[in-house]
C-alpha positions as CSV (number, residue, x, y, z in Angstrom):
1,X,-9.8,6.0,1.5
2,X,-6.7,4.6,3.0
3,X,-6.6,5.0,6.6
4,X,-5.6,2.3,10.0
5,X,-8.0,-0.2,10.9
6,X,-11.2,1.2,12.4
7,X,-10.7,1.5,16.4
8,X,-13.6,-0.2,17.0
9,X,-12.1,-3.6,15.6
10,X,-9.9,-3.8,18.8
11,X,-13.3,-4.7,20.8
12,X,-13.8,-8.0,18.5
13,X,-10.9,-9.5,19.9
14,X,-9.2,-10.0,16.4
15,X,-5.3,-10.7,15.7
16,X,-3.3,-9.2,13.2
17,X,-1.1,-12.0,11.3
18,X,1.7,-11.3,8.8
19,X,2.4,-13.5,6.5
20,X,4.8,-14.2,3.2
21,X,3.8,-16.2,0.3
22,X,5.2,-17.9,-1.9
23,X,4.0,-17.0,-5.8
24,X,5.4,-20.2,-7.1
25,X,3.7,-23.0,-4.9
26,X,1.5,-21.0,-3.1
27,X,2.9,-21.6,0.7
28,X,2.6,-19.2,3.5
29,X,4.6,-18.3,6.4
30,X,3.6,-16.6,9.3
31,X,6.4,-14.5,10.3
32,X,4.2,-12.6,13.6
33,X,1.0,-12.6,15.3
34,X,-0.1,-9.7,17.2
35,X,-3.9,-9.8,19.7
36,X,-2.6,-6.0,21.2
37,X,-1.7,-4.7,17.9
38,X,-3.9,-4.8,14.6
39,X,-0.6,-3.6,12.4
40,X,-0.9,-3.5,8.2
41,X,-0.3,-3.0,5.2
42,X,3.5,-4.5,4.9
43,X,6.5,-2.9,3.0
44,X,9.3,-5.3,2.1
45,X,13.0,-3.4,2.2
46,X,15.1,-3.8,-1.0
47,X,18.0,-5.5,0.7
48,X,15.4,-8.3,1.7
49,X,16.1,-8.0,5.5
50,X,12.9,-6.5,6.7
51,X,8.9,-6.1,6.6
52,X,8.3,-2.8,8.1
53,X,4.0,-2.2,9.0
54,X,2.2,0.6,10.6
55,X,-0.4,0.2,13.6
56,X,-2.0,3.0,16.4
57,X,-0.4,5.6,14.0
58,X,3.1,4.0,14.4
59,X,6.1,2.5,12.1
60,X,7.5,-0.9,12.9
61,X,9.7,-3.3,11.0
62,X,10.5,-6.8,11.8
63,X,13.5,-9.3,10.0
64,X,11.9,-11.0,7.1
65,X,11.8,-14.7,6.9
66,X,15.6,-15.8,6.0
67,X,16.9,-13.2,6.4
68,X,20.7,-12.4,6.6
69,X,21.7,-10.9,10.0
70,X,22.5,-7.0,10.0
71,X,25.9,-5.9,9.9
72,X,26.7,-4.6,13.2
73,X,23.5,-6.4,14.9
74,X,23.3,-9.5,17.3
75,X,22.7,-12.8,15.3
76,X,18.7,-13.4,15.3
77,X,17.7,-15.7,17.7
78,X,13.9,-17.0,18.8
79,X,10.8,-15.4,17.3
80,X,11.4,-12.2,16.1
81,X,9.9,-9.3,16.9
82,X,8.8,-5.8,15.8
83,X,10.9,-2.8,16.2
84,X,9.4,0.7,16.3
85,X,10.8,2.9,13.9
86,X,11.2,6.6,15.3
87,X,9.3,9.0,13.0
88,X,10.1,12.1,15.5
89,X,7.6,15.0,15.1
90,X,5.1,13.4,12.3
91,X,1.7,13.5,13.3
92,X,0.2,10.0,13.4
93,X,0.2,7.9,10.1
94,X,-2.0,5.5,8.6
95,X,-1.1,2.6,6.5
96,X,0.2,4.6,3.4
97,X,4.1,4.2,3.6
98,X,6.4,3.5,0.9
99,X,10.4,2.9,1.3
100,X,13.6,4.1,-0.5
101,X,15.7,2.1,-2.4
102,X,18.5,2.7,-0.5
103,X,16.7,1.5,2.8
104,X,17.3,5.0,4.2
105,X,13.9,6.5,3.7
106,X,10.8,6.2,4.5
107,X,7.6,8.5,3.0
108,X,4.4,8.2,4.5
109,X,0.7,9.7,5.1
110,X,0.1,11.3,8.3
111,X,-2.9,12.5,10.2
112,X,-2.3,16.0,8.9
113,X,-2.9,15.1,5.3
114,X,0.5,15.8,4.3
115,X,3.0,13.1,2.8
116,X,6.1,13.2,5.0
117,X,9.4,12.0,4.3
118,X,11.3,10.4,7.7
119,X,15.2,9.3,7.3
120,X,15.0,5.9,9.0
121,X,18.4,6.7,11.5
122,X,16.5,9.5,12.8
123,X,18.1,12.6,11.6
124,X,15.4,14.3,9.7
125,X,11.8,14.3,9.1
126,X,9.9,17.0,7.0
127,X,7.1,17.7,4.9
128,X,6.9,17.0,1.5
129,X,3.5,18.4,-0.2
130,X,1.8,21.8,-0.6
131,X,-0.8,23.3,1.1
132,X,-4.5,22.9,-0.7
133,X,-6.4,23.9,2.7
134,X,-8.1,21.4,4.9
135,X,-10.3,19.8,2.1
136,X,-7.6,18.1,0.5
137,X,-6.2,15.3,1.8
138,X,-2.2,13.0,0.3
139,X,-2.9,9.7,0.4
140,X,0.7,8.0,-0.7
141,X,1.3,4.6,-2.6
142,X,4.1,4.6,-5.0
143,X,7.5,5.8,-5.4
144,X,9.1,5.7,-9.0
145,X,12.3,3.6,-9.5
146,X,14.7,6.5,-9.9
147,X,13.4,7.8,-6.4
148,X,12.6,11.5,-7.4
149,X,8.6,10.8,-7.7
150,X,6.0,10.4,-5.4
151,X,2.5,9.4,-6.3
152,X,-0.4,10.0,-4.9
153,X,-4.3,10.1,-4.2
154,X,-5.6,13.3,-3.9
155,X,-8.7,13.4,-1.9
156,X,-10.8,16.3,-2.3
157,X,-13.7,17.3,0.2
158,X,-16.6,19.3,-2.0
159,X,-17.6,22.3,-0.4
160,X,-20.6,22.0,0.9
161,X,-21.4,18.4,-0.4
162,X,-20.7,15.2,1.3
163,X,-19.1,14.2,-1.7
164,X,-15.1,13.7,-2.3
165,X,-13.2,13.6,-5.5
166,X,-10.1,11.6,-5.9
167,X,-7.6,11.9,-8.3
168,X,-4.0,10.4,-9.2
169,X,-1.0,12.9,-8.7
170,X,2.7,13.0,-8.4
171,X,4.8,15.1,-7.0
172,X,8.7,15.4,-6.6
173,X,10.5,14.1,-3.2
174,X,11.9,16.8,-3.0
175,X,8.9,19.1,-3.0
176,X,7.3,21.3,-5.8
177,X,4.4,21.6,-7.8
178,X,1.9,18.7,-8.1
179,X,1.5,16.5,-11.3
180,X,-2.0,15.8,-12.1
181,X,-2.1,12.3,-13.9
182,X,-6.2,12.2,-13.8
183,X,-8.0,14.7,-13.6
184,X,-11.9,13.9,-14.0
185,X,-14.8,12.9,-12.0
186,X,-14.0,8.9,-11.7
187,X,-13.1,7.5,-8.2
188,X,-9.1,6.7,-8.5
189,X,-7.3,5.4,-6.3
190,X,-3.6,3.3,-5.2
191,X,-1.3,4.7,-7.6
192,X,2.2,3.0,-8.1
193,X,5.0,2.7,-10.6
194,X,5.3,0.0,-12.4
195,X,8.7,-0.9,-12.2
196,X,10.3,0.2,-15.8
197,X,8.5,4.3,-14.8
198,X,7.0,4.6,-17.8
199,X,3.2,3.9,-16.0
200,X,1.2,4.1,-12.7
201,X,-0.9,1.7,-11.8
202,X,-4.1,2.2,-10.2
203,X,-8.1,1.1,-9.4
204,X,-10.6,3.3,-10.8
205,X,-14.5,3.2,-10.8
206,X,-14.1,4.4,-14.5
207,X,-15.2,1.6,-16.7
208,X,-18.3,1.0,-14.6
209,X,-21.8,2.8,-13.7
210,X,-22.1,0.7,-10.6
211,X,-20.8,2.5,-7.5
212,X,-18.0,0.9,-6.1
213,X,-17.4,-1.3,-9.2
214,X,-13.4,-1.0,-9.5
215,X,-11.2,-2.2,-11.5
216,X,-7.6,-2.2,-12.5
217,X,-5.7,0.4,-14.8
218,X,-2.4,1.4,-16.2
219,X,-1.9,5.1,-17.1
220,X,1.6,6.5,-18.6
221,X,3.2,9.2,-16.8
222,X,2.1,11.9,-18.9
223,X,-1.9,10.8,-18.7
224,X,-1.7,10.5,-22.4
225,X,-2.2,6.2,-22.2
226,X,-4.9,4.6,-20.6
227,X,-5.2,0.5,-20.4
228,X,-7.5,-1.3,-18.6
229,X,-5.7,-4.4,-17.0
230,X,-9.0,-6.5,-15.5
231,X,-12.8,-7.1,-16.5
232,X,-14.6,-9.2,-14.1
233,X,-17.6,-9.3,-11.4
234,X,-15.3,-8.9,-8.4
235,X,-13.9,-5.5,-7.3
236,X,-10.3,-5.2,-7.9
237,X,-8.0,-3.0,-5.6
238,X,-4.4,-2.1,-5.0
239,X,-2.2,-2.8,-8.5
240,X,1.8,-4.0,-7.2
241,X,3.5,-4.8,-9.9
242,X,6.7,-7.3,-9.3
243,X,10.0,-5.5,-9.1
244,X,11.0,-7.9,-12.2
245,X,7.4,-6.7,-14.0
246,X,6.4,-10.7,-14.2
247,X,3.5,-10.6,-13.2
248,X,0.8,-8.3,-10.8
249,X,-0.6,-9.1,-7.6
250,X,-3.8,-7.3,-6.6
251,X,-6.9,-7.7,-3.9
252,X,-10.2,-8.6,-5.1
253,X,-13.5,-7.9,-3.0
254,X,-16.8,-9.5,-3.5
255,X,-19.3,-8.6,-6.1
256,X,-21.3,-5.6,-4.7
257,X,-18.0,-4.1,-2.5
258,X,-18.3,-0.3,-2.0
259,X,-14.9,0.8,-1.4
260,X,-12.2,-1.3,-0.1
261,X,-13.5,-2.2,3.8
262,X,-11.9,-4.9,6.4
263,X,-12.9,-8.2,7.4
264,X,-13.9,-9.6,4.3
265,X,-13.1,-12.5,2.6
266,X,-10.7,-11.2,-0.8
267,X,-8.7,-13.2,-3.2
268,X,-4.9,-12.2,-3.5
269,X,-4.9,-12.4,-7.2
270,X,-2.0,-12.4,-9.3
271,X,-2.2,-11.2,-13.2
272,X,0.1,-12.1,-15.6
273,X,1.5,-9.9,-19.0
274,X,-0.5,-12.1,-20.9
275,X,-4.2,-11.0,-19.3
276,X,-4.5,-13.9,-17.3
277,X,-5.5,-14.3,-13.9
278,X,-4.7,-16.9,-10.9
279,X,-5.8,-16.9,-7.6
280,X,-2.8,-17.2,-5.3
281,X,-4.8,-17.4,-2.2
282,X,-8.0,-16.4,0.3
283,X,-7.7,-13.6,2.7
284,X,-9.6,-12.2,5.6
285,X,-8.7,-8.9,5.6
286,X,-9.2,-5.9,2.9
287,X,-8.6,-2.5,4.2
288,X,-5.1,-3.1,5.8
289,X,-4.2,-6.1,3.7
290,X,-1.8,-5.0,1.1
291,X,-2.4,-1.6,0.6
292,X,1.5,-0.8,-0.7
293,X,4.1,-2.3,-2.6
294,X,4.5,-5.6,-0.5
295,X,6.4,-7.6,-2.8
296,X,10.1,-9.3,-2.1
297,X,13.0,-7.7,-4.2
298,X,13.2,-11.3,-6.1
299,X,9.9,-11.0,-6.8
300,X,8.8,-14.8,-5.6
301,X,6.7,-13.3,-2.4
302,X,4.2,-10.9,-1.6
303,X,3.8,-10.1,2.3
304,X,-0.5,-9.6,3.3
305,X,-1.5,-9.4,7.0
306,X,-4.6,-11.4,7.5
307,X,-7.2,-10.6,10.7
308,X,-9.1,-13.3,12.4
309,X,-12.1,-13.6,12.2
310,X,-14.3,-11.8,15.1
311,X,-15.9,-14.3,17.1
């Protein structure tokens, strides 16, 4: 399941490296490097001005590539650098945040299980899910265009089995009761509006009998539709549909992947509305990658951090 890179990675002597890309030609740009921090999983802010990460439980955002200067901010100057973002009393998150339209908010997945929602000056931070005792377990990836919906993965410990069960829900921002979307045995996972609302995208084990064999899906909001969106060998993770809905960018493991693990070599793929698929470029990386919605709000970049590789 989601969760920060493993601790143990800081003894490999990795760096942590995000970058933008350019869907069009392909290019990269490497806005920060970081040897003391193994940040992930970027967000990119509606108004196009930052990338905001997460990394040793921690929030951070940094000015995106071109960006204007903020109103009220000194003009940018040198190599920028990342900012800590204040979440006040949230226990520690991992890399499952998602951010408002409005720039305001931020929701995220904290050590406690619980989503969280933080307002970015500061003034508030609170809870936002219910209480299904300690084996169940929020991890967050989407937020719905008109802002009012969360969803979800709901992990669920068996009792007395080392087995979990995970399941796609929603639930309002504003609290109250929990939307099951799937409901069934199969191993879902990274839900996230597409960007019309009418469906949440997601990787599920559900079309295969090999463990760990995902592969992309659609599902409407009311779990009545079901589409499978790839077919392939590889293992397919983490559906982010463009803001403009050209075109989808996903991860894709190796053959044989259980899971969605770090340092391994993935393909950023993108799929298009008419089934077919382009690699856009290699990755080493996975788990911390591009877990949530990393695309730019024109929709000709995704942002990826990429590790080195351990010596």
């Amino acid at each position: 399941m989601p969760q920060n890179p493993a601790p143990e990675r800081a003894t490999l002597r990795q760096t942590a490296s995000l970058i933008t890309c350019d869907i069009a030609t392909g290019e990269r740009q490497v806005v920060f490097t970081s040897s003391d921090l193994l940040f992930a999983a970027p967000n990119w802010s509606s108004d196009g001005r930052w990338l905001v990460v997460n990394g040793d439980g921690q929030l951070f955002k940094i000015r995106a590539p071109g960006a204007p200067d903020e109103p009220g901010r000194p003009e940018q100057t040198g190599r920028p650098e990342l900012e800590r973002i204040d979440l006040g009393p949230i226990p520690a998150i991992n890399n499952d945040h998602v951010l408002s339209a409005d720039g305001a908010t931020v929701y995220v997945s904290a050590a406690d299980g619980h989503l969280w929602a933080a307002a970015l000056d500061g003034s508030d931070q609170h809870v936002i899910t219910n209480d299904h005792g300690e084996t169940f377990r929020h991890y967050l990836h989407g937020l719905s265009p008109d802002q009012r919906t969360l969803a979800y993965t709901g992990l669920t410990q068996l009792v007395g089995d080392a087995r979990t069960t995970t399941n796609i829900l929603a639930i309002p921002v504003a609290g109250g009761a929990d939307i099951h979307v799937t409901d069934d045995e199969f191993v879902d996972d990274g839900p996230e509006f597409g960007p019309d609302g009418r469906w949440i995208y997601f990787n599920s084990e559900r079309a295969s009998a090999d463990p760990g064999h995902a592969q992309l899906f659609r599902i409407s909001i009311d779990g009545e539709t079901l589409e499978q969106l790839t077919d392939d060998e590889r293992v397919n993770w983490f559906a982010h549909p463009a803001p403009d809905d050209s075109v989808l960018a996903y991860l894709s493991f190796p053959p044989g992947t259980l899971g969605h693990p770090p340092d391994v070599e993935v393909l950023l793929r993108l799929r298009y509305p008419d089934g077919s698929i382009r690699d856009l470029t290699t990755v080493f990386g996975g788990q911390g990658t591009m877990n949530v919605p990393s695309w730019s709000p024109d929709s000709r970049q995704v942002a990826f951090v990429e590790y080195s590789v351990p010596a």
